[in-house]
C-alpha positions as CSV (number, residue, x, y, z in Angstrom):
1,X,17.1,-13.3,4.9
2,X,18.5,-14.9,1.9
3,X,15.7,-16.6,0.6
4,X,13.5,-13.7,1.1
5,X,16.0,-11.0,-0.5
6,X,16.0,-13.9,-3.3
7,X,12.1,-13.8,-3.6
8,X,12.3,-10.4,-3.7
9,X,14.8,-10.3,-6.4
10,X,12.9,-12.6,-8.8
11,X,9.4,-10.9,-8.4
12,X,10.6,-7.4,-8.6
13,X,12.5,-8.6,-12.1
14,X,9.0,-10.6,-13.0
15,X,7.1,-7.5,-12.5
16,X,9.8,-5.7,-14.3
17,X,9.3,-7.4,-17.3
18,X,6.0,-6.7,-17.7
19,X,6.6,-3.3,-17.4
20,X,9.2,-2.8,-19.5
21,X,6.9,-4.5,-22.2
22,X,4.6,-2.1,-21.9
23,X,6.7,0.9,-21.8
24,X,5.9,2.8,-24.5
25,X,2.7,1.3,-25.9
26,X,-0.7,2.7,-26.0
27,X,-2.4,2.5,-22.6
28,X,-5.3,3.3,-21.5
29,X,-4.8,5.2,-17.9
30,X,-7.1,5.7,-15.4
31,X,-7.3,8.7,-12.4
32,X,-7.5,7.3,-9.1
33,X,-7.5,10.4,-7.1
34,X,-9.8,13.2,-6.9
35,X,-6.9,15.4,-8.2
36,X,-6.7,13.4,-10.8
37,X,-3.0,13.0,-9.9
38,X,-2.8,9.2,-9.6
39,X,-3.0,7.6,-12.7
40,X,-3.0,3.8,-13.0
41,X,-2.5,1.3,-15.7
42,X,-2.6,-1.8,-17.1
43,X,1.5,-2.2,-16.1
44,X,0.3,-1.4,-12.4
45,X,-1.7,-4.2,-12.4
46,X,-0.5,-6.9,-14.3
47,X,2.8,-5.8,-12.4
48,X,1.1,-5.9,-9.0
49,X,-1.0,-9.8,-9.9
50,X,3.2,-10.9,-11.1
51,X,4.7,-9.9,-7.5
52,X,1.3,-10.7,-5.0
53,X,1.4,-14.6,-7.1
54,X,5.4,-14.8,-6.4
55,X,5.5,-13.5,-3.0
56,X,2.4,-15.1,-1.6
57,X,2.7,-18.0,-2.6
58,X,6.8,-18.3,-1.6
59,X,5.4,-16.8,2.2
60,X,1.6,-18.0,2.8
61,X,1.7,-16.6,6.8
62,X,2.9,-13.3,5.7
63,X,0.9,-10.2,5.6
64,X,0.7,-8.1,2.5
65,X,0.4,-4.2,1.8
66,X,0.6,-3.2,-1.6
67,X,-1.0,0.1,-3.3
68,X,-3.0,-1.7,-5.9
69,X,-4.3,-4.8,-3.5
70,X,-7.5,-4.5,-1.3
71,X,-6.3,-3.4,2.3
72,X,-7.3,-5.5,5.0
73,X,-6.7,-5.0,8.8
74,X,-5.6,-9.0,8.8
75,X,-1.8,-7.7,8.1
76,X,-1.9,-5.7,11.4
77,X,-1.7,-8.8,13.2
78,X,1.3,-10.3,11.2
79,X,5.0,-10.0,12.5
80,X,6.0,-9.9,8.6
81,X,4.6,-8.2,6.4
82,X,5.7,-7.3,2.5
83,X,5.0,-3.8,1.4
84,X,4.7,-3.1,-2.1
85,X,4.6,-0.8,-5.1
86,X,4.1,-2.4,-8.5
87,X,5.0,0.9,-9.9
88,X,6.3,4.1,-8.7
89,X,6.1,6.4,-11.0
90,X,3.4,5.9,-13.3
91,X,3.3,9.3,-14.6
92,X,7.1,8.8,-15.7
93,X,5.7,5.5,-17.2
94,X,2.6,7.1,-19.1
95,X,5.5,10.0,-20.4
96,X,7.9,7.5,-21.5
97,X,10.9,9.1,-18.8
98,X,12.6,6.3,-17.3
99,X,12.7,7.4,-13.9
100,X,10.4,5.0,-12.4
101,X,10.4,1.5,-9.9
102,X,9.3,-1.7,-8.9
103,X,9.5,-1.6,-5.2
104,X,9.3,-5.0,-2.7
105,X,10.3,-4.5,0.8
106,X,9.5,-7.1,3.8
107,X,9.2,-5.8,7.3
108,X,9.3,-7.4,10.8
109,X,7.8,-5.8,13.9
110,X,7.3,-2.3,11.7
111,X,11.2,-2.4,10.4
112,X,12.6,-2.8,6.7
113,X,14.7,-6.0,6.6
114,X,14.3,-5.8,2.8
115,X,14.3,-4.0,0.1
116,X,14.3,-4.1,-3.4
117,X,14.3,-1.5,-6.2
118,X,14.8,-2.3,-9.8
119,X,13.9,-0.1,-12.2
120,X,13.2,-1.9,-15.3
121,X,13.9,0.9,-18.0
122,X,17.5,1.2,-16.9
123,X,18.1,-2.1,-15.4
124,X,19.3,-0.8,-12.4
125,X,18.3,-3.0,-9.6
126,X,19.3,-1.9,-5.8
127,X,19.2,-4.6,-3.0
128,X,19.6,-4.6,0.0
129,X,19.1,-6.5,3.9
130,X,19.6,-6.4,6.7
131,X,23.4,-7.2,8.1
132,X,24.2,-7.5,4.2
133,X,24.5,-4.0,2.8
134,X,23.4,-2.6,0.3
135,X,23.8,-3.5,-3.5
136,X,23.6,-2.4,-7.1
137,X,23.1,-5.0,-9.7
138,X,25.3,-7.2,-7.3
139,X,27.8,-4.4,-6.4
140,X,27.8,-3.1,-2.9
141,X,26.8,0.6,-2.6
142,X,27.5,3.5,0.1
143,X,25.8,6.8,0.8
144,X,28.3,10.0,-0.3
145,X,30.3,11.2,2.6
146,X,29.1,15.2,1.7
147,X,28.9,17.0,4.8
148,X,28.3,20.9,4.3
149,X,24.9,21.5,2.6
150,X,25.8,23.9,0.7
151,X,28.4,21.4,-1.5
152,X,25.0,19.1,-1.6
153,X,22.8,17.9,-4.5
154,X,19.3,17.2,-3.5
155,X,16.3,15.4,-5.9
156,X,13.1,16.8,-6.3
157,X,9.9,15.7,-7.4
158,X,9.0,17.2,-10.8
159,X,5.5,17.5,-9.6
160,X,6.5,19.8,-6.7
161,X,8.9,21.7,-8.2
162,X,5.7,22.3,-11.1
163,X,4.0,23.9,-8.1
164,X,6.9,26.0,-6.3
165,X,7.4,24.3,-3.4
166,X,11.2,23.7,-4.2
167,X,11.5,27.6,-5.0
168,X,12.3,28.8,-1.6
169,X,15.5,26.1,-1.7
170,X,17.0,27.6,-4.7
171,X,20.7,28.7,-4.2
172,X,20.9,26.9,-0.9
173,X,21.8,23.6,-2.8
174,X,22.2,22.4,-5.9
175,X,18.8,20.6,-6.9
176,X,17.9,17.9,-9.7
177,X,14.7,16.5,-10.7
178,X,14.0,12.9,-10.9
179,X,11.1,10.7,-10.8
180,X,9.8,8.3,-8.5
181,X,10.1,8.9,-4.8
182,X,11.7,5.1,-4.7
183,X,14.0,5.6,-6.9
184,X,15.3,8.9,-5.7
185,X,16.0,7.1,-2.6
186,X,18.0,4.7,-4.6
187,X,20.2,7.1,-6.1
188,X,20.9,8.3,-2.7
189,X,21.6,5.2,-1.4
190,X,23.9,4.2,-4.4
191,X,25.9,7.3,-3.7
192,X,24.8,9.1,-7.3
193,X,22.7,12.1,-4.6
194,X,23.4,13.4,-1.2
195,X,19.4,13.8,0.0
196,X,15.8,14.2,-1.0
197,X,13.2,15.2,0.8
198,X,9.4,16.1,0.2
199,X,6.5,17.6,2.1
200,X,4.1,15.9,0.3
201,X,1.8,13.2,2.0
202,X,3.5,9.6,0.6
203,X,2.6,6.0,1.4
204,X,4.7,3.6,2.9
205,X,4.7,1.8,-0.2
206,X,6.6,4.5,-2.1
207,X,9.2,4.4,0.4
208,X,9.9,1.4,2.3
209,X,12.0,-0.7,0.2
210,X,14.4,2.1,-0.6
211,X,14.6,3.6,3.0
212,X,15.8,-0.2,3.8
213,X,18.5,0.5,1.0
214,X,19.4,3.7,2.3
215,X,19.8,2.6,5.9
216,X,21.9,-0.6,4.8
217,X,24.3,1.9,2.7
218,X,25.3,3.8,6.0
219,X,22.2,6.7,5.2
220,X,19.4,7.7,7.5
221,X,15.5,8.5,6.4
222,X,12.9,10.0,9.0
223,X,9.7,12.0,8.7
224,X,10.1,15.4,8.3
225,X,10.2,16.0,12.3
226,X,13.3,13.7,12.4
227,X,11.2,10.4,13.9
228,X,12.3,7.4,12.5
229,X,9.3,5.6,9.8
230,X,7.9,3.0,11.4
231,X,5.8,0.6,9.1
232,X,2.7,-1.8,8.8
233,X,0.5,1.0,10.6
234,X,-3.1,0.6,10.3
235,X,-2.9,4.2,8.1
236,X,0.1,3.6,5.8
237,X,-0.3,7.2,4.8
238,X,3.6,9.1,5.9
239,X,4.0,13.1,6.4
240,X,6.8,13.6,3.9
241,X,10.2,12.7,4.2
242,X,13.8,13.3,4.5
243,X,16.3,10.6,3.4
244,X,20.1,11.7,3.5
245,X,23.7,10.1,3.3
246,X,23.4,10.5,7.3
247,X,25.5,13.5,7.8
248,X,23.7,15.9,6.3
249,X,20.4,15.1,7.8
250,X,20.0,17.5,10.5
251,X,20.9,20.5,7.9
252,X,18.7,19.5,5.6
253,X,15.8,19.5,8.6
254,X,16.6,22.7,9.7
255,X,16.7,24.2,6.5
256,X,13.1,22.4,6.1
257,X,12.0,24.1,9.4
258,X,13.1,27.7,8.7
């Protein structure tokens, strides 16, 4: 997997740049959802034509899954497939907090075997594949060894903590908000966290390429009934999440279920 971690590498810091450009400039920003909770802009784009030019044309027969491409039911029938995010976190982006990610991830046969995360703000870029580890910005990373719960800090989603769903957890942990589900992966995976979770429907895109990080830095990440994420579904929607350093996985899904 060198030259695809490689590929990865490069378009995630092409993409990056654009961002990073943009960061702070006046945007126009457009609601996707009927929420009006999904914003996109012009660095989602222009982010997402950078990494779908770079990757496609390095991999022609692989499939491709990204939030801001057309879905087509043609990557169902690929062994490989690259699942991407331009941007997570584009409500970080349009507020100017630097909490936010490029994510490229490649899956065979519905498993990570890559994953990249860079976060173009802070330059922090988090790599990882298969029967390599796990690294960030070239150093190898590992997963805290925290085992009781109660000793454990856990990232929210400002969003969800806005709406009190993080209010019943208070005192059982201590909790931090951060943006960007992807990058609140990362930190767990680079050690900086001991879990995350959230109940609220994601995508595989917002999670794929730092579950592969996590899981190559000796972490685990399952849905929110403690199945293992499988990937390239024909619905890439996912039921929450719990991503952990491993040990404290099954404490943090009982405290999730009571």
């Amino acid at each position: 997997m060198k030259r695809e971690l490689g590929v990865a590498i490069e378009a995630a810091r092409e993409a990056g740049a654009i961002i990073r450009s943009l960061y702070g400039t006046p945007l126009s920003v457009v609601e996707k959802g009927d929420r009006g909770d999904s914003p996109l802009t012009e660095a989602d784009t222009r982010a997402n034509q950078a990494l779908e030019a770079r990757i496609t044309a390095a991999f022609p027969d692989d499939g491709w899954l990204s939030e801001e491409s057309r879905d087509t039911a043609e990557r169902l029938g690929k062994r490989r497939v690259w699942i991407v995010d331009p941007l997570d976190g584009t409500k970080e982006f349009v507020r100017q907090i630097p909490e936010l990610a490029v994510c490229v991830a490649l899956v065979e046969d519905g498993v990570p075997v890559v994953g990249v995360t860079y976060n173009p703000i802070t330059d922090e870029l988090f790599a990882a594949a298969r029967t390599a580890g796990a690294t960030l910005n070239d150093r190898p990373i590992r997963v805290t060894s925290t085992t009781a719960l109660e000793r454990a800090v856990l990232l929210a989603s400002r969003s969800e903590n806005e709406r009190g769903e993080w209010d019943r957890f208070r005192g059982r942990f201590v909790i931090e908000l951060t943006g960007s589900v992807a990058y609140k992966l990362a930190l767990v995976a680079a050690g900086r966290a001991d879990a995350t979770f959230t109940l609220s429907p994601k995508s595989e895109w917002d999670v794929c390429s730092s579950a592969c990080i996590i899981e190559c830095a000796g972490g685990r990440v399952t849905d929110v009934a403690g199945e293992a994420l499988r990937y390239n579904q024909p619905s890439p929607a996912l039921r929450g999440l719990v991503a952990s350093n491993g040990t404290l996985h099954e404490q943090v899904l009982r405290a999730l279920a009571n």
